[in-house]
C-alpha positions as CSV (number, residue, x, y, z in Angstrom):
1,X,132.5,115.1,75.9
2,X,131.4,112.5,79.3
3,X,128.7,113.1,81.5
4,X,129.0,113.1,84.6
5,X,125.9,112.0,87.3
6,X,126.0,111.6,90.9
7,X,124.0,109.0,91.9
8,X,123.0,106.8,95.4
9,X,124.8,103.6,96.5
10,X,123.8,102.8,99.9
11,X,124.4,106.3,102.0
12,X,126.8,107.3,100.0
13,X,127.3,109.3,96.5
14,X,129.3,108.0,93.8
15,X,130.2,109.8,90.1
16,X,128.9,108.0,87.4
17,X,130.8,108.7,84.0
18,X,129.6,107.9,80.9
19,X,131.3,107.6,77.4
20,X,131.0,109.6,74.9
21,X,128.3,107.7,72.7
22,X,126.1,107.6,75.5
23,X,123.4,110.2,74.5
24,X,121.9,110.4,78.0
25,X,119.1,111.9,79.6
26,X,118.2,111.9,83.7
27,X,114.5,111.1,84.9
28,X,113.9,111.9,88.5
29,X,110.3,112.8,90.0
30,X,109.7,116.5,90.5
31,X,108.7,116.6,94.2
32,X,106.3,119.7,95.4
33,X,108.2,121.9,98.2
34,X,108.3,120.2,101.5
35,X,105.7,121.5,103.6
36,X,107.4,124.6,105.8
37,X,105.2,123.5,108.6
38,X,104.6,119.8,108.7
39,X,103.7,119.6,112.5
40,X,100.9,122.2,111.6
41,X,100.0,120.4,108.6
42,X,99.5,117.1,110.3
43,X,97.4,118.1,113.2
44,X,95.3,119.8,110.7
45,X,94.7,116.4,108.7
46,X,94.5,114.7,112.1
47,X,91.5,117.1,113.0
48,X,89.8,117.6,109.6
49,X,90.7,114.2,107.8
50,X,88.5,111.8,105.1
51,X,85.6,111.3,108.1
52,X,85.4,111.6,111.6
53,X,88.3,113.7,113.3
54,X,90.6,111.5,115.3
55,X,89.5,113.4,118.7
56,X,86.3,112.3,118.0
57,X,87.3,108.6,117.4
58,X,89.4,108.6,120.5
59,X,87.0,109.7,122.8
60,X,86.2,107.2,125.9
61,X,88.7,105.0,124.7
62,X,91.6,102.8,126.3
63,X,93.2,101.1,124.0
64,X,94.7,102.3,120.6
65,X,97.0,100.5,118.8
66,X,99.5,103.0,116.5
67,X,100.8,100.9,113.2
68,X,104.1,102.3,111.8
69,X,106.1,101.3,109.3
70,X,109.4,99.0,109.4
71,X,113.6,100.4,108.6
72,X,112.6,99.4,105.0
73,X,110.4,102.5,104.6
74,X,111.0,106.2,104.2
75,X,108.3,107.7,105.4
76,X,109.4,110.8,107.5
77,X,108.2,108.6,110.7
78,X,110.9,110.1,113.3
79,X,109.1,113.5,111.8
80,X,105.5,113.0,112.3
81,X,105.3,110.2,114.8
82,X,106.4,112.8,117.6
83,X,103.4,114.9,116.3
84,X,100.5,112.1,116.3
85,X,101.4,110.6,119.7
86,X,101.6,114.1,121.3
87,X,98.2,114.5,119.4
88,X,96.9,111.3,121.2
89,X,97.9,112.6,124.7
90,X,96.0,115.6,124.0
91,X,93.0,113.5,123.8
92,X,93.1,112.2,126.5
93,X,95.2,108.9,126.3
94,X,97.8,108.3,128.5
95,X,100.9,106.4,127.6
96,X,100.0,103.1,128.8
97,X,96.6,103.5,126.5
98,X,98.7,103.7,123.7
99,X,100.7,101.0,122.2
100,X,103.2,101.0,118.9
101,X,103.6,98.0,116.8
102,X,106.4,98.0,113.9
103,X,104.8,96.3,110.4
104,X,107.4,94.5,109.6
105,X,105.7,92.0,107.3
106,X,107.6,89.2,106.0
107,X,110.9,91.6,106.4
108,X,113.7,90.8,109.0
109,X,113.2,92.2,112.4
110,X,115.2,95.5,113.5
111,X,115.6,94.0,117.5
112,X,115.6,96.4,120.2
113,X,119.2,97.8,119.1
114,X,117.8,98.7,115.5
115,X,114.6,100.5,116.5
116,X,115.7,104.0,117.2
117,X,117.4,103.9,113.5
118,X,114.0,104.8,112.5
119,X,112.0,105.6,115.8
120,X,112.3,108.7,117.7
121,X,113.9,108.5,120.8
122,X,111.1,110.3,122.6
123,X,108.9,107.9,121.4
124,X,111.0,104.9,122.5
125,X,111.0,106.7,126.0
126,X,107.2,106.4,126.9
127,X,105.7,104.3,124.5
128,X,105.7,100.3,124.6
129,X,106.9,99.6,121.2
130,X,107.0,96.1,120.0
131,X,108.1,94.4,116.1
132,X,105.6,92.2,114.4
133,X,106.9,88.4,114.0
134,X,104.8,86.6,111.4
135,X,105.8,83.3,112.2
136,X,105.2,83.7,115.7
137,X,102.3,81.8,115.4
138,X,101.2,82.3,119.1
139,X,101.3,86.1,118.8
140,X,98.2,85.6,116.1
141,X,94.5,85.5,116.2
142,X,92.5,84.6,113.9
143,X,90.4,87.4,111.7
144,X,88.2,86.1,109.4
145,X,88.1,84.1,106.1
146,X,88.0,86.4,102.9
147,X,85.8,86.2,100.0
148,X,89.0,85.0,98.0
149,X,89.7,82.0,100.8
150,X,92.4,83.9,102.7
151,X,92.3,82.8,106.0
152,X,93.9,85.8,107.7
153,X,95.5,85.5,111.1
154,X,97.1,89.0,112.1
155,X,98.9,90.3,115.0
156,X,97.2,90.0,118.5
157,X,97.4,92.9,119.5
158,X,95.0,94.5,117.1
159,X,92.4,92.4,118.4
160,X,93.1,93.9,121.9
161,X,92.8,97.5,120.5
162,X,89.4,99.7,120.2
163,X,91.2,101.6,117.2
164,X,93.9,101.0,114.8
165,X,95.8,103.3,113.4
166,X,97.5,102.9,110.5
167,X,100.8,105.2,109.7
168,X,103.4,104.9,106.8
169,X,104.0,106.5,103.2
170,X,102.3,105.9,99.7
171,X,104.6,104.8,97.6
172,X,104.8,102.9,94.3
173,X,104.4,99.1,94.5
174,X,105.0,96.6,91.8
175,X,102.2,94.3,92.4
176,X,100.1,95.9,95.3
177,X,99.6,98.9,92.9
178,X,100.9,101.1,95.9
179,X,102.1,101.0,99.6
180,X,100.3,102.5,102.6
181,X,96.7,102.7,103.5
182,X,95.9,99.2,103.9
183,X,99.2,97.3,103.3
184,X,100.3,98.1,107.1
185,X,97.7,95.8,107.7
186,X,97.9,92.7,105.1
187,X,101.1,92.5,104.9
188,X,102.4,94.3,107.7
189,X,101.4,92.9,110.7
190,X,99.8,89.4,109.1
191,X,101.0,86.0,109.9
192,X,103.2,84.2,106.9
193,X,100.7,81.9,105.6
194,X,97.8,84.4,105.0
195,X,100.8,87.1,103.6
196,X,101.5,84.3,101.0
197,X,97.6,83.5,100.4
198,X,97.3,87.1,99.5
199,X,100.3,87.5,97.4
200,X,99.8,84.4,95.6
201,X,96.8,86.6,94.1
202,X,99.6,87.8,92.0
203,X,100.3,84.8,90.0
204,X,97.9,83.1,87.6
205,X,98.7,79.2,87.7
206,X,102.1,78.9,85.1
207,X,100.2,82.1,82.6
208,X,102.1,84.1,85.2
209,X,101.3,87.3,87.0
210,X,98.1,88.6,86.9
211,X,98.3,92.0,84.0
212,X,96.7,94.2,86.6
213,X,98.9,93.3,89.7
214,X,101.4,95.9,88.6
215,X,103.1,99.5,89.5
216,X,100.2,101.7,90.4
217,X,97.1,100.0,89.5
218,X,94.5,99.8,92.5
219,X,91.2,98.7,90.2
220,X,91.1,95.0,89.4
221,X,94.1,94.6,91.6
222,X,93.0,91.4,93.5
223,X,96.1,91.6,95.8
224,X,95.3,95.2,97.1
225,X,91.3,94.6,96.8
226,X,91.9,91.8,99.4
227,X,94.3,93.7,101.2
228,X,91.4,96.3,102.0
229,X,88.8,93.7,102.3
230,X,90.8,93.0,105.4
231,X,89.9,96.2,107.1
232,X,86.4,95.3,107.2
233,X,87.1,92.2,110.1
234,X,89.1,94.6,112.6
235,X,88.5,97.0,115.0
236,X,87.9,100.7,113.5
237,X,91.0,102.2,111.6
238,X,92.4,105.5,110.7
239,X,95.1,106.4,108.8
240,X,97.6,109.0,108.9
241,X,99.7,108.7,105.2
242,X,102.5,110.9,103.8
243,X,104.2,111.4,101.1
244,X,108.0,112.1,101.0
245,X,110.7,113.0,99.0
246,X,113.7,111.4,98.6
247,X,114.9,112.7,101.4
248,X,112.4,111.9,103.9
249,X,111.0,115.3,103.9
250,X,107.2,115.4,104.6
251,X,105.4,116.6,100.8
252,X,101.6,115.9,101.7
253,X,99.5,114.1,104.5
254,X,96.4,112.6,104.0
255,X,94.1,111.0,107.1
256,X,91.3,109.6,108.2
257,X,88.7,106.6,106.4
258,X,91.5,104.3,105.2
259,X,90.2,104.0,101.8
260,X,89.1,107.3,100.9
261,X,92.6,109.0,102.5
262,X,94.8,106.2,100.7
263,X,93.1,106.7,97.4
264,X,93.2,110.7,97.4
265,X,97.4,110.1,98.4
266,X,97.4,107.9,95.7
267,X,96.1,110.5,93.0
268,X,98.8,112.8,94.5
269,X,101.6,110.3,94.7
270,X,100.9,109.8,90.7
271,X,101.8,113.7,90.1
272,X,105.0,113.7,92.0
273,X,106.7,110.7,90.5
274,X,105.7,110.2,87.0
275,X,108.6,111.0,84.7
276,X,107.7,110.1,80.5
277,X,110.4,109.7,78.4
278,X,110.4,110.0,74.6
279,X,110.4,106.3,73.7
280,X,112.7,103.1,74.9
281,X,115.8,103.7,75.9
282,X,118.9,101.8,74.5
283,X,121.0,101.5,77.8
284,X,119.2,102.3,81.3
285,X,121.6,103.3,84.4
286,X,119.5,103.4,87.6
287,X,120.0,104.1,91.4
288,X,117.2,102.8,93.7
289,X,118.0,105.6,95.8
290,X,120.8,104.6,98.2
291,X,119.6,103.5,101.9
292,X,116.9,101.6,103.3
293,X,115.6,101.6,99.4
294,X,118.5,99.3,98.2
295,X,119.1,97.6,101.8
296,X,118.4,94.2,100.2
297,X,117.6,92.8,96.7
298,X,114.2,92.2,97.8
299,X,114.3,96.1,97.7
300,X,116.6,96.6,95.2
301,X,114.9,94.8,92.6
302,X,111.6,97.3,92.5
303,X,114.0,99.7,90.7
304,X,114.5,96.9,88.2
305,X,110.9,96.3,88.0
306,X,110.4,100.4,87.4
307,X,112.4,100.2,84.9
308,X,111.8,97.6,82.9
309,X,108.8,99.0,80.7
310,X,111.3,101.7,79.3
311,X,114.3,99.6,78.1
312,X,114.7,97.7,74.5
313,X,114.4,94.6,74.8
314,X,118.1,92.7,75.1
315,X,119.6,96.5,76.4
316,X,121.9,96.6,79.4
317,X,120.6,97.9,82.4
318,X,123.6,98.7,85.0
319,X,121.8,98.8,88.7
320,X,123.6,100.8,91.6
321,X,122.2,98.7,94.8
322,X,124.4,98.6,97.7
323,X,122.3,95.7,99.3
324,X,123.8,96.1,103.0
325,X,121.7,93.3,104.5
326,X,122.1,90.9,101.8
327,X,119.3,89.1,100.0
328,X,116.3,89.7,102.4
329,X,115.7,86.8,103.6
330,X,117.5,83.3,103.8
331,X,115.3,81.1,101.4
332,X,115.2,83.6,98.5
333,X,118.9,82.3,96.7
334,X,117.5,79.0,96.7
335,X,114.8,80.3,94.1
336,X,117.2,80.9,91.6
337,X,118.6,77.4,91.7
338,X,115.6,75.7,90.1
339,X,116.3,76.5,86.3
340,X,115.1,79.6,85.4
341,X,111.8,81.8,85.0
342,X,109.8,79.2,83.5
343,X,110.5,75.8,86.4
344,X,110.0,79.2,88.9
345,X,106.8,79.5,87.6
346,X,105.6,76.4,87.6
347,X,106.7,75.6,90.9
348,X,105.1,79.1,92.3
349,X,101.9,77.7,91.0
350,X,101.7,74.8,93.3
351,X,104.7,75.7,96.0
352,X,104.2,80.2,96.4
353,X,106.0,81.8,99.0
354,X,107.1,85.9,98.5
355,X,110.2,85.4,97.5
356,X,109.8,83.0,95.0
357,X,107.7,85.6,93.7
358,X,110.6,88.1,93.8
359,X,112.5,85.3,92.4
360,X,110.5,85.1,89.3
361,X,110.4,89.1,89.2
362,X,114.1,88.8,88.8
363,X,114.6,86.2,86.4
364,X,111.7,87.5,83.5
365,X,114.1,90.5,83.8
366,X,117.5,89.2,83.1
367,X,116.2,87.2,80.3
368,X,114.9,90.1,78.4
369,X,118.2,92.3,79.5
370,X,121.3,92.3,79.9
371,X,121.8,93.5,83.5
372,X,125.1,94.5,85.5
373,X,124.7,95.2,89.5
374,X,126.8,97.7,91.4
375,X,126.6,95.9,95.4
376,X,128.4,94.4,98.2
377,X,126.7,90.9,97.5
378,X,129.0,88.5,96.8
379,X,129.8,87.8,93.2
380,X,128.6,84.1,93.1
381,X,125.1,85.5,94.6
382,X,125.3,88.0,91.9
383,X,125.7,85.5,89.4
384,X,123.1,83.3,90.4
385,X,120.6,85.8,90.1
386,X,121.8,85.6,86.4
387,X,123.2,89.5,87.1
388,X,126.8,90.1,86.5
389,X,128.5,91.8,89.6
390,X,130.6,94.7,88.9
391,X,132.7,96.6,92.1
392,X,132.2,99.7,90.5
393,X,130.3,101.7,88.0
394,X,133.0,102.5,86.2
395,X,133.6,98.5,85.5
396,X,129.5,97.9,85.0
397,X,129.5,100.5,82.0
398,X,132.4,99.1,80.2
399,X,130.8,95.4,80.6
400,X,127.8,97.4,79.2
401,X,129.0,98.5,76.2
402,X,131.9,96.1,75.4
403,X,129.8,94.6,72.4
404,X,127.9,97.6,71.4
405,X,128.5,100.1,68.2
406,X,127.1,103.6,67.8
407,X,125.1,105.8,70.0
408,X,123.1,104.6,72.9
409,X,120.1,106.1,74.0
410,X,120.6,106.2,77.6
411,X,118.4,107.4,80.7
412,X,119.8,107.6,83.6
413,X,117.0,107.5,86.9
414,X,118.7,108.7,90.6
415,X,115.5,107.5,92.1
416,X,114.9,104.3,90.3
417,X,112.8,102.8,93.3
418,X,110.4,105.6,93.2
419,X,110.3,106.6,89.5
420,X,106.9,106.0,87.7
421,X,108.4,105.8,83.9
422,X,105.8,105.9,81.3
423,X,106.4,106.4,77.5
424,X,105.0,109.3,75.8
């Protein structure tokens, strides 16, 4: 007898049938209960966060800068901005005190037409919103060297701005250990270069990447220690952090000191999303989650990094990723035309930019798997990549088991993207 999963592919569900041999087991996080009452919930950690409330911080000011997070990011944004900027009025501020800026990294811009996809119309209405562009290089000033030789240039407008606030959602990261907190600064609203300085932290001349710049690891991380070195050389920040099920529904909210807040959603984050399985799976089937988490490869491939630690080595791994906006950015195919992981590596060492780094993500994983991709990328991409395409799932499973005997162990992750596998 088949089993039968339903699993995301861009906004859609698709049935996912498996043959008989297929022994499989799902691993999906076990999410608390959204909170009933999330406004109630966030004005509560807005006036009794990690440190001084944000009334207090507020007072006498006029000019706050609000951080929030790009269409890459489920974060329940059109849910509790509403609730902070209302908060902010209440202080006080009035609408032209107040300023939003869209930490968009090193990711393609939304443009005016794409910012109420993930902004609340309301917000839209009486806030001046603006979209980071990190290789505007006039839209920069310039922060501060870092004790690693960063030389960090970040968006002007946080210069102009007597307090930064910092919004998003924690979330696993593959080499920053986690998202939010700090990463809405470095990378979020950073220029290129200094994005690139930081992120080159990652890799360790040709050994490779560094063993502690890895899926939730914070201590030793010198990517994410530098990353909150850089909060030291702006103006005073605050953070305001969820955490969110798949569905965007608010779970906890931390605020206040941006260290101490981040690290207590981090502890939290670590409960809701660990999944251990019994030992390494033969075959691994795995959804990033449908849309924004598989918008591009660059996003798709974290559920390929997630699940890498829990696969035998030379298993197939069939990845549903619908990858709507392509690759993620235009220089990121060209990676995959140097030769493989090794000349990557080497080159990274002398020549880094992110997506190399991606790039080189990708490639140590199709050399130790056997990996078959579910996506509206074009089948030449696909193949490049050193992924074979398949149009349906249907079609990746038989490609997966053509040339195998016997059982498979198989696990099959719906929320590959924000799955924290571990072996017992």
């Amino acid at each position: 007898m088949s089993s039968v999963f339903e699993l995301g592919l861009g906004e859609n569900r698709v049935s996912v049938r498996l043959h008989e041999r297929m022994k499989a087991q799902a691993f999906a996080p076990r999410y608390s209960p959204p909170l009933k009452d999330f406004e109630g919930a966030i004005r509560t950690a807005l006036m009794e966060p990690y440190g001084p409330s944000l009334e207090q911080l507020c007072r006498g000011l006029k000019r706050v800068l609000v951080i929030v997070p790009d269409r890459t990011r489920v974060a329940g944004l059109k849910s509790y901005l509403p609730v902070l900027m209302r908060f902010l009025l209440d202080c006080g501020l009035g609408p032209e005190s107040v300023d939003i800026l869209v930490a968009t990294g090193m990711h393609e811009l939304a443009g005016s037409s794409g910012l109420p996809e993930f902004l609340p119309e309301s917000v839209l209405k009486t806030f001046l919103v603006s979209e980071h562009d990190c290789h505007d290089k006039a839209g920069h000033f310039y922060a501060g060297k870092s004790s690693r030789g960063n030389h960090v240039y970040l968006n002007e407008k946080v210069a102009e701005a007597e307090l930064v606030i910092l919004t998003g959602s924690i979330g696993l990261h593959y080499f920053a250990g986690f998202r939010g907190g700090r990463k809405a600064v470095l990378p979020g609203v950073a220029a290129y270069d200094s994005i690139c300085a930081n992120h080159r932290l990652t890799i360790r001349a040709e050994e490779g990447f560094h063993p502690l710049c890895r899926n939730a690891s914070l201590e030793g991380n010198p990517v994410s220690e530098e990353m909150a070195e850089i909060l030291g050389m702006i103006p005073p920040t605050f953070i305001l952090n969820t955490i969110t099920d798949v569905a965007g529904k608010i779970l906890h909210v931390f605020a206040g000191d941006p260290v101490k807040a981040h690290r207590a959603g981090c502890e939290a984050l670590k409960k809701e999303v660990t999944v251990r399985v019994p030992g390494k799976a033969d075959f691994v089937i795995v959804s990033c989650g449908g849309y924004p988490r598989d918008s591009t490869m660059v996003q798709s491939h974290k559920a390929i990094d997630n699940m890498a630690p829990i696969l035998k080595e030379g298993g197939p791994m069939v990845v549903l990723a619908e990858n709507r906006h392509g690759m993620g950015s235009e220089d990121f195919p060209g990676w995959f035309r140097h030769g493989g992981a090794d000349q990557v590596r080497k080159r990274l060492a002398s020549h880094y930019t992110f997506h190399g780094h991606t790039a080189l993500s990708v490639l140590e994983k199709v050399a130790r798997f056997k990996i078959y991709m579910v996506s509206n990328l074009r089948d030449e991409i696909v193949r490049e990549m050193g992924i074979t395409p398949a149009r349906t799932t249907e079609e990746a499973i038989n490609l997966a088991v053509a040339n195998s005997q016997g059982d498979l162990s198989t696990y099959v992750f719906p929320e590959g993207s924000e799955t924290l596998a571990v072996l017992e």
